[in-house]
N, C-alpha and C positions, 0 to 999 in steps of 0.2 A: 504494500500500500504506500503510496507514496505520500512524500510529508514535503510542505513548502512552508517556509514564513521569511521574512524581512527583518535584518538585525539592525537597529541604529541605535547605540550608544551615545552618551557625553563623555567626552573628554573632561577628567578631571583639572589637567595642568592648564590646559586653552580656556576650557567651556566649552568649548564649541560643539557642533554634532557631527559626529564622524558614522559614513554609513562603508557597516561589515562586511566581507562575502560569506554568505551563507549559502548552504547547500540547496539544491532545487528538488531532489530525491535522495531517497538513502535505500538499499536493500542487503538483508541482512541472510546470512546463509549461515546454520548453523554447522560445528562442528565437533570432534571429538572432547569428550567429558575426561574429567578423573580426577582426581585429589581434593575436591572442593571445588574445580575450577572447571569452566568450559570456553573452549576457544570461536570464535565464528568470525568469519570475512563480511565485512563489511562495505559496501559499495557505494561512495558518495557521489553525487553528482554534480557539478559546481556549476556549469553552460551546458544549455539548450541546442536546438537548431541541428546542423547536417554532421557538424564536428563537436560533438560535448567532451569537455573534460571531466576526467574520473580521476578519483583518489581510493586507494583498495586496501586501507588498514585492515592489519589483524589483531581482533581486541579479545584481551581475556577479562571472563565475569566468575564474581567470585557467587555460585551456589546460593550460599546461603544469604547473601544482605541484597545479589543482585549488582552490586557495585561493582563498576571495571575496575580491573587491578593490573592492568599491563596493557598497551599497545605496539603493535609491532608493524 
Protein backbone atom coordinates (compact mmCIF):
# COMPACT_ATOMS: atom_id res chain seq x y z
CA UNK A 1 0.00 0.00 0.00
CA UNK A 2 1.49 2.92 -0.76
CA UNK A 3 2.05 5.97 1.71
CA UNK A 4 2.79 9.71 0.60
CA UNK A 5 2.94 12.85 2.64
CA UNK A 6 4.94 16.20 2.41
CA UNK A 7 7.70 17.04 5.12
CA UNK A 8 8.39 20.86 5.89
CA UNK A 9 10.05 21.67 8.87
CA UNK A 10 11.46 25.01 10.71
CA UNK A 11 14.71 25.68 10.88
CA UNK A 12 15.62 26.30 14.33
CA UNK A 13 19.02 28.52 13.60
CA UNK A 14 17.29 30.73 10.57
CA UNK A 15 13.54 30.34 11.38
CA UNK A 16 12.90 29.87 8.37
CA UNK A 17 10.83 26.98 6.52
CA UNK A 18 12.89 24.44 4.80
CA UNK A 19 10.82 21.85 2.63
CA UNK A 20 12.38 17.98 3.10
CA UNK A 21 12.57 15.19 0.56
CA UNK A 22 10.36 12.72 1.60
CA UNK A 23 9.56 9.59 0.09
CA UNK A 24 6.58 9.11 -2.57
CA UNK A 25 6.16 5.06 -1.74
CA UNK A 26 7.75 2.62 0.50
CA UNK A 27 7.32 -1.36 0.17
CA UNK A 28 8.36 -3.58 2.53
CA UNK A 29 9.20 -7.27 1.96
CA UNK A 30 9.77 -9.34 4.73
CA UNK A 31 12.58 -11.58 5.66
CA UNK A 32 14.37 -14.05 7.64
CA UNK A 33 13.60 -14.08 11.69
CA UNK A 34 15.63 -15.39 14.70
CA UNK A 35 17.02 -14.15 17.91
CA UNK A 36 14.56 -11.48 18.65
CA UNK A 37 15.01 -9.94 15.60
CA UNK A 38 13.63 -9.87 11.86
CA UNK A 39 15.39 -8.57 8.85
CA UNK A 40 13.17 -7.02 5.71
CA UNK A 41 14.00 -4.97 2.51
CA UNK A 42 12.69 -2.02 2.31
CA UNK A 43 11.88 -0.06 -0.89
CA UNK A 44 11.63 3.80 -1.00
CA UNK A 45 10.71 5.68 -3.48
CA UNK A 46 11.95 9.28 -3.77
CA UNK A 47 10.61 10.51 -7.80
CA UNK A 48 7.94 9.67 -9.91
CA UNK A 49 7.48 9.64 -13.66
CA UNK A 50 9.55 7.25 -16.59
CA UNK A 51 12.95 7.38 -14.36
CA UNK A 52 12.15 7.04 -10.33
CA UNK A 53 14.67 6.89 -7.96
CA UNK A 54 14.96 4.17 -5.29
CA UNK A 55 16.71 3.61 -2.18
CA UNK A 56 16.78 -0.23 -0.88
CA UNK A 57 17.80 -0.26 2.97
CA UNK A 58 17.88 -3.26 4.99
CA UNK A 59 16.33 -2.74 8.25
CA UNK A 60 16.39 -4.97 11.34
CA UNK A 61 13.18 -4.98 13.84
CA UNK A 62 13.59 -5.90 17.15
CA UNK A 63 10.22 -8.64 17.92
CA UNK A 64 9.29 -7.74 20.76
CA UNK A 65 8.91 -3.60 21.15
CA UNK A 66 8.78 -3.55 17.14
CA UNK A 67 11.50 -0.81 17.11
CA UNK A 68 14.30 -0.81 14.24
CA UNK A 69 17.53 -1.65 15.70
CA UNK A 70 19.90 -1.62 12.66
CA UNK A 71 19.90 -0.46 9.10
CA UNK A 72 21.90 -1.78 6.48
Amino acid sequence: MPHTRTCVRRERSSGGCTRRATHLALKVTAGDSGAGHTWSKVRLTWSGGKRPTYTCPTVQTDLRTGKISDIR
